[in-house]
C-alpha positions, 0 to 999 in steps of 0.5 A: 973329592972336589972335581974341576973339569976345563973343557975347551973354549969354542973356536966361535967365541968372539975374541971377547967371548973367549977373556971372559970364558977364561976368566970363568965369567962364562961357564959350560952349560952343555953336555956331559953332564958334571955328574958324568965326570964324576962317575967315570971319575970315581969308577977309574979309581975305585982300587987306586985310590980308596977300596970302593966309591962308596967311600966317598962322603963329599964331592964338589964338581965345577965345569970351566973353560980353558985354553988347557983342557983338563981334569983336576981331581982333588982327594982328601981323607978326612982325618977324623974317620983316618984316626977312628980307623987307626985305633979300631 
């Protein structure tokens, strides 16, 4: 699972402060922690997406600044455990 978090860009950043926050030269360091993201993240879709989170093998999370707000979530189902299961 790999989770990028755009939070938004400060209203006090500078206008320079704001380009370079766009361009993921300057990154969020405050709270919520990344790992908070990731348990709401994986608790909301345990039963949508896989049986229990504890399915999940990986997970990459990354927090950015962005003028559109955001969660993007990625799941892969990792094809050796897929093809395992098929032939059990």
């Amino acid at each position: 699972m790999v989770v990028n978090v755009y939070r938004p860009i400060p209203k006090s950043f500078s206008k320079k402060k704001t380009a370079a926050a766009e361009a993921g030269q300057i990154r969020p360091t405050t709270k919520p922690d990344a790992d908070n993201y990731v348990k709401g993240i994986k608790d909301a879709l345990n039963k949508v997406i896989w049986k229990d989170d504890s399915q999940i093998v990986s997970v990459t999370v990354a927090k950015f600044y962005s003028q559109r707000p955001r969660i993007e979530v990625k799941v892969q189902e990792l094809e050796e455990q897929a093809q395992q299961l098929s032939i059990i």
